[in-house]
C-alpha positions as CSV (number, residue, x, y, z in Angstrom):
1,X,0.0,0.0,0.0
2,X,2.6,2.4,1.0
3,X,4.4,2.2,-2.6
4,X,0.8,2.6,-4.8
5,X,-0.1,5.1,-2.8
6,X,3.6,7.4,-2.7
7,X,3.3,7.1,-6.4
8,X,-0.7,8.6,-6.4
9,X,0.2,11.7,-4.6
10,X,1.1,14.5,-6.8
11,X,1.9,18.0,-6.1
12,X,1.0,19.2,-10.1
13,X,-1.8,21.7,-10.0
14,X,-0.8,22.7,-6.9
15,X,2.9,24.0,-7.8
16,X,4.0,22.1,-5.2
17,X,7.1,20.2,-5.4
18,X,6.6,16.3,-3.3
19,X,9.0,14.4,-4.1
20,X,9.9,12.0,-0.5
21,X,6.6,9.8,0.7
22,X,7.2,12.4,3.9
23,X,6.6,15.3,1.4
24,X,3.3,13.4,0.2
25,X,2.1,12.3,3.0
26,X,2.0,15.5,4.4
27,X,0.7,17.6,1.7
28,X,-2.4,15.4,1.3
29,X,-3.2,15.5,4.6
30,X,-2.5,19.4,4.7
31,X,-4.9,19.5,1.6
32,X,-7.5,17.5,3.7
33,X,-7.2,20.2,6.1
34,X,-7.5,23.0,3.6
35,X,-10.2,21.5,1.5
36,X,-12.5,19.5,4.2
37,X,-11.5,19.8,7.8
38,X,-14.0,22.8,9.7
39,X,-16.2,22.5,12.8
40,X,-19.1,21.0,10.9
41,X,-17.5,18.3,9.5
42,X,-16.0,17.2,12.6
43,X,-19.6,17.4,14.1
44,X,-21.5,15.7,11.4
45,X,-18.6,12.9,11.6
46,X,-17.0,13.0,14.7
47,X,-14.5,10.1,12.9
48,X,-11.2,11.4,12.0
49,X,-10.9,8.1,9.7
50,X,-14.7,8.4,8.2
51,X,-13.9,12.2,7.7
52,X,-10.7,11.7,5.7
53,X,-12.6,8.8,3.7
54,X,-15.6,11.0,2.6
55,X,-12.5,13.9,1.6
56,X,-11.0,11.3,-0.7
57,X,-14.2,9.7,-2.0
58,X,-15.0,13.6,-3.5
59,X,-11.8,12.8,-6.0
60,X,-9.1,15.3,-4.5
61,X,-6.9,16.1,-7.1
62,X,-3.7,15.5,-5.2
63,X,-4.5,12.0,-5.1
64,X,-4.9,9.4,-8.1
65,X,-6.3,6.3,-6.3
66,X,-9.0,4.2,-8.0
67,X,-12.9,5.3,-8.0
68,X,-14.9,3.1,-10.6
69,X,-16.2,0.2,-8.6
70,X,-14.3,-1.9,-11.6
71,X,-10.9,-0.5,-10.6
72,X,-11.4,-0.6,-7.3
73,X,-11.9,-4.1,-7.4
74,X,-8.8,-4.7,-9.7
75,X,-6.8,-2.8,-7.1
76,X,-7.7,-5.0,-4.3
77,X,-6.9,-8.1,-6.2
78,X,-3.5,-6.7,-7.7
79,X,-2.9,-5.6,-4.1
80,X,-3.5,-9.2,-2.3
81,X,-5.4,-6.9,0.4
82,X,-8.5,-9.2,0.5
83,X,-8.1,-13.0,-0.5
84,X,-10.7,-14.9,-1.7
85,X,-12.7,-15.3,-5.0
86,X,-14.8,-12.8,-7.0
87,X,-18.3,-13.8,-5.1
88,X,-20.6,-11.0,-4.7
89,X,-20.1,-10.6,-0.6
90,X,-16.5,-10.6,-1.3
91,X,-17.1,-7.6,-4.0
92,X,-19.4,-5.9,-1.5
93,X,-17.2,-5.9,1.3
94,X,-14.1,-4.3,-0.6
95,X,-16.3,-1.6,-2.2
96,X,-18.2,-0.7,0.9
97,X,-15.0,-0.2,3.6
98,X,-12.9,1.3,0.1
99,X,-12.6,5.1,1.3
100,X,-12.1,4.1,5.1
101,X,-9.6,1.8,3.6
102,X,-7.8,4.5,2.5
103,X,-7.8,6.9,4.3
104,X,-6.9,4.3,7.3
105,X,-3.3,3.9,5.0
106,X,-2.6,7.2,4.3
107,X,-3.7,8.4,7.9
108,X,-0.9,5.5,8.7
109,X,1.6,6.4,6.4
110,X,1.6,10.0,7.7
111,X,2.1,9.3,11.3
112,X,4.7,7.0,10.1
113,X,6.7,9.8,8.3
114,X,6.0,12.4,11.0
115,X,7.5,10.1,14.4
């Protein structure tokens, strides 16, 4: 997870150079911040986790992950996240916990580049 998503953060259209996963990890969580982060949202979804999920599922553009349920589903098997075969509960479960999913890495990854 930590490679795929280092190589989906970009700094273009932001003129921002990120070039370490420090860099990356920290500008998209600064641009959750910027773009998402305010007292009603933290009401509404008292979740830090569910918060940064809903943020990516709007299609940031500092951020290329995945958002057609086809890809999504290619990305978990090219990933190995979720074993098992292509049956529908399988299918529902990866597309339904997808954004949480997500943001639970990159929330990760952050903290991990910030220690």
């Amino acid at each position: 997870m930590e490679t795929f998503l280092t190589d989906a953060i970009t700094g273009e259209g932001y003129n921002v150079n990120v070039e370490t996963p420090k860099q990356k990890f920290q500008f998209v969580v600064n641009q959750f911040f910027t773009e998402f982060e305010c007292e009603y949202a933290r009401r509404r979804t008292p979740n830090y986790q569910q918060r940064v999920g809903e943020w990516l599922s709007g299609l940031p553009s500092c951020i290329d992950i995945p958002f057609y349920n086809v890809d999504i589903l290619a990305l978990a098997k090219d990933l190995q996240e979720i074993e098992g075969d292509t049956k529908k509960s399988w299918e529902d479960a990866v597309l339904k916990n997808y954004w949480g999913f997500m943001a639970h890495h990159i929330i990760k990854l952050q903290e991990k580049y910030n220690d």
